[in-house]
N, C-alpha and C positions, 0 to 999 in steps of 0.2 A: 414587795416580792410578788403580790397574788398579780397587782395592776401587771408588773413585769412578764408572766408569764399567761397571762391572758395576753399580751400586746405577740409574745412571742407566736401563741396558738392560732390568733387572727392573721398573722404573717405566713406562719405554715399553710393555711386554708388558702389564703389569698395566690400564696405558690403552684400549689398545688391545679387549683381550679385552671391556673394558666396554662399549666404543662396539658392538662387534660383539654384546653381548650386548642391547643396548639396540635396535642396528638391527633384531635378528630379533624381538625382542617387541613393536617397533616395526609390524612386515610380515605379522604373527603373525594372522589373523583374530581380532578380540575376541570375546569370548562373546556370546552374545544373552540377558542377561538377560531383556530385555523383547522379546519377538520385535514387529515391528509387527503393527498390528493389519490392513494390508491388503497383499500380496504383487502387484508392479505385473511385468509383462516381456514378454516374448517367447518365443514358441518356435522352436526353430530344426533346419529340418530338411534343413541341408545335409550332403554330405556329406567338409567338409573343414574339418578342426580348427582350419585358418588363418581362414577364413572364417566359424568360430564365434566365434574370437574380436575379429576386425573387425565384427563385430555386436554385441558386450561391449563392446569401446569404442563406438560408436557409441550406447549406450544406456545406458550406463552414471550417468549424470548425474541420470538420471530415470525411472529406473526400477533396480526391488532384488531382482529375480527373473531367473532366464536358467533356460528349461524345454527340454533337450538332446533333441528328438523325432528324432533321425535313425536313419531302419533300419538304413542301414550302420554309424555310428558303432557303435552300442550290442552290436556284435558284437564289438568291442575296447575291453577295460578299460583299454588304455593312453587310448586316445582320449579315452574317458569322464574318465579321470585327468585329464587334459590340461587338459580343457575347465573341468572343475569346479574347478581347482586355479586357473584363470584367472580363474573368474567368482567365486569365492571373495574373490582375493586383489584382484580391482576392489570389495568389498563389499558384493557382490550374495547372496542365499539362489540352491541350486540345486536342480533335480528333474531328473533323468536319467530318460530314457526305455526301457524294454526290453520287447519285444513276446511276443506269446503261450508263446514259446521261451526259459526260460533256463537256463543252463549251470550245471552241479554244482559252476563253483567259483565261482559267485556268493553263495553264502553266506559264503563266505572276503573275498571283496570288498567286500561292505556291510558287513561287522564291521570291516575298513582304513577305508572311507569315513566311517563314522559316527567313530572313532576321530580321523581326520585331520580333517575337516570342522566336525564337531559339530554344533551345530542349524543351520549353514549348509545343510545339507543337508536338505532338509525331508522327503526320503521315496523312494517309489519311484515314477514313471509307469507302469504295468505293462497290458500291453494299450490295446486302442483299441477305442470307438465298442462295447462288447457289445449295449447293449440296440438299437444302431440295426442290426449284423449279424443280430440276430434275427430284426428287421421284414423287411431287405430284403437278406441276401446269406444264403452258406451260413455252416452251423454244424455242427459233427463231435459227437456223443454217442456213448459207449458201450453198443452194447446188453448186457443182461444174460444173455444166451446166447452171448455172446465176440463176435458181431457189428458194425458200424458202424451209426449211424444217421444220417443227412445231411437236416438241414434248408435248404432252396434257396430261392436270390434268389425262386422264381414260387412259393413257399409248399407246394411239394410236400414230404412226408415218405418218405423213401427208406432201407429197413431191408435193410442187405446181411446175409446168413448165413453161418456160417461154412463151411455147406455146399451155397452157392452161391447159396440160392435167394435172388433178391430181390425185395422188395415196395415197389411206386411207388406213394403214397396222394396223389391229385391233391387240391387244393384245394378243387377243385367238386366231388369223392366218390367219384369215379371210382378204382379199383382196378387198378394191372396189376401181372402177378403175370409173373417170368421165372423159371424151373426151368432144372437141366441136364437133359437126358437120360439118366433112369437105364436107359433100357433098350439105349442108343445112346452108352456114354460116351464113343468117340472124336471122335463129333459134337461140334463148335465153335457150332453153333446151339444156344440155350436155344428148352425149348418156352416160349409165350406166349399169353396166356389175358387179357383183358380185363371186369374184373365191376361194374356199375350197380348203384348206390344203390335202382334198383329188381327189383332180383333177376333180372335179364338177364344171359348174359353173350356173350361172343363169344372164341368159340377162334381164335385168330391162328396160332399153329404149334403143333399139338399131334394127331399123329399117328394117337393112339390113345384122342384125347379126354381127358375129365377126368381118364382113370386116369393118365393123366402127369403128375398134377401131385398134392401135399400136402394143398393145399386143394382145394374143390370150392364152394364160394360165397361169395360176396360178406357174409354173415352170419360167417361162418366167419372169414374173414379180417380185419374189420372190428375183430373181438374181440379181436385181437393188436394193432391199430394202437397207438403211442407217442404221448403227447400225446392222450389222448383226451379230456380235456376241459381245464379253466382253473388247475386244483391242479395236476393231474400236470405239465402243459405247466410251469407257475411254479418247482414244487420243481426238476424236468429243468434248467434255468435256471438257477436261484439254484446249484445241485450241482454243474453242469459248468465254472463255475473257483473255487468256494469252496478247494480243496484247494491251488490254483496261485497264490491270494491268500494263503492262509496262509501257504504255505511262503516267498513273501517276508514275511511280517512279520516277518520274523528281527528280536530285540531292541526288538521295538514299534515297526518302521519303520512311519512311515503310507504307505498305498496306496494312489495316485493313477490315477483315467483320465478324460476327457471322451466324452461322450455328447451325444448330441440327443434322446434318449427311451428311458422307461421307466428314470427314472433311480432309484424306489423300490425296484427292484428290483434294480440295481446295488448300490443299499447293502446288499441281504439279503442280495448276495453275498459281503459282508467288505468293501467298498470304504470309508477312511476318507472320501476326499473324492473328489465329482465336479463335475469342470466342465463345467457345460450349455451345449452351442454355441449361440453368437446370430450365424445366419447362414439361409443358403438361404429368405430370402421366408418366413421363420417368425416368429409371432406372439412378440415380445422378452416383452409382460406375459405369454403364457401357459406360455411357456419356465420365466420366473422362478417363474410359478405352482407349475408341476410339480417344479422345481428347491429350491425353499425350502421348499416343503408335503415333502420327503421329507427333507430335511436336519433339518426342524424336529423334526419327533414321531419321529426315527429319533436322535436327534442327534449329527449331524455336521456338518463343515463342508461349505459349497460354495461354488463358482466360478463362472465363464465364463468362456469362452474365443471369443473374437469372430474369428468365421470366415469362408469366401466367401460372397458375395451371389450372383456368376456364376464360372461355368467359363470364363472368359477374361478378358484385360483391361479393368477394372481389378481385378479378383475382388473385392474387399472393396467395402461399402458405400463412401458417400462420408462426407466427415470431420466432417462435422457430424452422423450420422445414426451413426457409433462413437462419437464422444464422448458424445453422447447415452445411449448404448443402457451403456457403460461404466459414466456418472454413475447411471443408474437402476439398475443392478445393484450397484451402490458404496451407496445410499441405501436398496437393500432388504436390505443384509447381505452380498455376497459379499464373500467374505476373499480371494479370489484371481480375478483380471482379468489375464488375458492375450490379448495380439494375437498370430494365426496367421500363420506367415511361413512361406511353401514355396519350394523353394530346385530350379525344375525344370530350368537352365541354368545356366554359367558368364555367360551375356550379362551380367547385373548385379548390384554388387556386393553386392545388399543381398534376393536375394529377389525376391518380388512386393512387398513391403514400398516405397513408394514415400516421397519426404522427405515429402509433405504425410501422410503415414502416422506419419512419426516423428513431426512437428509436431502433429499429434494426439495423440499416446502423450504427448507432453511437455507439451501443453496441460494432460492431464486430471491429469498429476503437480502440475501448478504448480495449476494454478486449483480442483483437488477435492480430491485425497488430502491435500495439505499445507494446505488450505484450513478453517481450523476452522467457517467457518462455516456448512460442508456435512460434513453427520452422516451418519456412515457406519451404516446398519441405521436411520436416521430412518424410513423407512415398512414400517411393521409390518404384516401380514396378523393382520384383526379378522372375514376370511370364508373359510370353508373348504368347497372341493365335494368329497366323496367321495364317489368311485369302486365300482363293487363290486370286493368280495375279487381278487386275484390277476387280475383284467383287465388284462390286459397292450396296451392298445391304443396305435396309433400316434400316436391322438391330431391329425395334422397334416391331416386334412382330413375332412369327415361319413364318409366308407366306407372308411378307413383297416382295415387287416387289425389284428386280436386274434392276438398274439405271433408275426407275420406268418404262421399259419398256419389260423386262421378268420376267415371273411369277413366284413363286418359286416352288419349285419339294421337291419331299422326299428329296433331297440334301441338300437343305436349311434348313431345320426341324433338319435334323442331326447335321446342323453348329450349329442353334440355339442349341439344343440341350447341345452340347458341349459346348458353350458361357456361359452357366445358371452352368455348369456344374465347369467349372475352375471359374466363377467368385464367385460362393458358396462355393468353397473347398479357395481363397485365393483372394478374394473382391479386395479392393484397391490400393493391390500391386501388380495385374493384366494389362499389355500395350496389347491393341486387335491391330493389324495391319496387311499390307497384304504382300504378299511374290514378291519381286522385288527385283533385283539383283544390284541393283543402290545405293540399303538401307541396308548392310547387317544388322543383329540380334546385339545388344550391349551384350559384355562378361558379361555385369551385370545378364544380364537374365537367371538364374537359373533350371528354369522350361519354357520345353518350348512345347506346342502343335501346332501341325499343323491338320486344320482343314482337308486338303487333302489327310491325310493319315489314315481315317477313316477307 
């Protein structure tokens, strides 16, 4: 009897450990053999884990992407953990976000996350908006004399020293120049000197005249400015996070950020993939122009990321005019389509993100991506306008500033010009990109303008 029901007890454990061993490979994320070929989601930039994953469920059905943008979260890897372990196991792909800043034991992290996750995890979001910070906000560079260099929202260049002096290079040419006072170092006042493009100057605080100060003209100084012309300004650029993008590529993670412009030169930076915002009253065919012409002859992948229309309600286009803009970036090739959700209040549960938002998102699941009879990459770009070399321009209207820090000239009017001009005569099947000898032209390209040969 005892042998009997010991042989029973050992059968029951034996059962048991199975079912348990079958439920965890059962719950187990499957590998991705074949990853899809188009990444569908959301971004989510609240800042509560509860509320990340009430947007997992909520989206989960139709959509295979959950993209973790939140400033606060991304400051705790448990959080991180959390979320991804969530949109994981709903059998979504994830991208975690972490901004200009990250922590020495993030290398420890992605090597767990890539381990735990596997190709559910598609990379790293790392940084936000660079080439659009360059056009229109500040930028920090190292000067080479141990200095700062500060590029500003109004396009001025501002070169601090380590020995106090610093130089304000206005936009329109204008020079001002602040010193300490070496002959008065208790003094809290800098002398101040003001120097014109045309060899004028004008002493603001300067006691003893020009002798207080390093420099003494507007030539003089002009010859030290940073960014002095369209190479230096690009290399300065492409250098100031290539070392910060490397060092996340820890074990080939790819490295993700969206932009609105100047996105050829995001990829020189190391950037695997960019997704180009379609938002703000910006031309969607010329977005994609610039977006696909630098993914193309650079090759890598790209995206969108469908953003605000306005700074208040409803922020996003309306839903016929995303669905829209979604399927045309679906039909030109983008491998990753995601909708912007900002999360500025508790008031609702879901974001700015509204149901007729979600009904959208699920529209373009059901009726495009799963839809064979809409080809994803079906319209190909057969005309190509390049750009000259390293012109870093904004591109979003005729006098747009050149790497927000030169202004534009009749030159620029005529590029625009021309831009409005091929993208009217052949739309969508137009790549903009810029002339570099690193990148030849693809034989696809049929039609081809160069803007420098005006």
């Amino acid at each position: 009897m005892k042998r009997a029901l010991a042989a029973m007890l050992i059968l029951a454990i034996i059962i048991a450990a199975s079912f348990a061993v079958i439920f965890i490979e059962n719950n187990r994320p499957a590998p991705s053999k074949n990853p899809p070929d188009a990444f569908v989601g959301v971004s989510y930039t609240g800042n509560s884990v509860a509320q990340g994953e009430q947007l997992i469920n909520k989206v989960k059905s139709y959509t295979n992407l959950f993209v973790l943008q939140s400033g606060l979260l991304e400051q705790n890897f448990e959080s991180v953990n959390e979320l991804g372990d969530y949109a994981v196991a709903a059998g979504m792909y994830f991208l975690p976000y972490f901004g200009a800043y990250v922590p020495s034991t993030f290398s420890s992290w992605l090597v767990s996350a890539e381990q735990k996750w596997g190709s559910h995890l598609l990379g790293v979001y790392y940084g936000d908006e660079p080439g659009g910070k360059m056009l229109d906000s500040y930028v920090y560079f190292n000067d080479s004399e141990g200095g700062t260099i500060t590029k500003t929202e109004y396009g001025d260049v501002v070169v601090q020293k380590p020995n106090g002096i610093v130089i304000q290079y206005e936009i329109n040419g204008i020079i001002n120049l602040y010193q300490p006072d070496i002959y008065n170092k208790s003094s809290d006042l800098d002398n101040e000197a003001t120097f014109y493009p045309n060899g004028t100057f004008q002493l603001v605080r300067a006691p003893d005249g020009l002798i207080d100060f390093s420099y003494s003209s507007y030539q003089e100084l002009n010859s030290t400015r940073p960014f002095s012309n369209l190479n230096d300004t690009a290399q300065s650029f492409i250098d100031n996070d290539q070392s910060s993008i490397d060092f996340v590529k820890i074990n080939g993670a790819k490295v993700f950020t969206s932009d609105y412009a100047l996105f050829w030169f995001d990829y020189l930076s190391g950037y695997d993939v960019i997704m180009g915002q379609l938002g703000w009253n910006l031309s969607v065919t010329q977005q994609i122009a610039f977006i696909r012409g630098a993914a193309t002859l650079q090759h890598k992948d790209w995206g969108v990321l469908i953003t605000w229309k306005y700074d208040q309600q409803p922020y996003l286009d309306t839903s016929s005019n995303i669905l829209k803009q979604m399927t045309t970036a679906y039909e030109c090739g983008a491998k990753y389509l995601v909708l912007f959700d900002y999360y500025d209040s508790d008031k609702t549960p879901y974001g700015t993100l509204s149901e007729q938002d979600f009904q959208t998102l699920q529209s373009f699941w059901n009726n495009v991506v799963t839809n064979p009879k809409i080809i994803q990459g079906s319209i190909k770009a057969d005309t190509v306008l390049v750009l000259p070399e390293n012109y870093g321009w904004g591109a979003r209207w005729a006098t747009d500033h050149i790497w927000g820090i030169f202004p534009a000239g009749n030159t620029t009017v005529q590029y625009w010009n021309l831009m409005q001009d091929v993208l009217q005569e052949h739309g969508l099947k137009t790549d903009i990109v810029y002339e570099n000898p690193g990148f030849p032209l693809s034989p696809t390209y049929q039609n081809i303008y160069r803007a420098d040969q005006l």
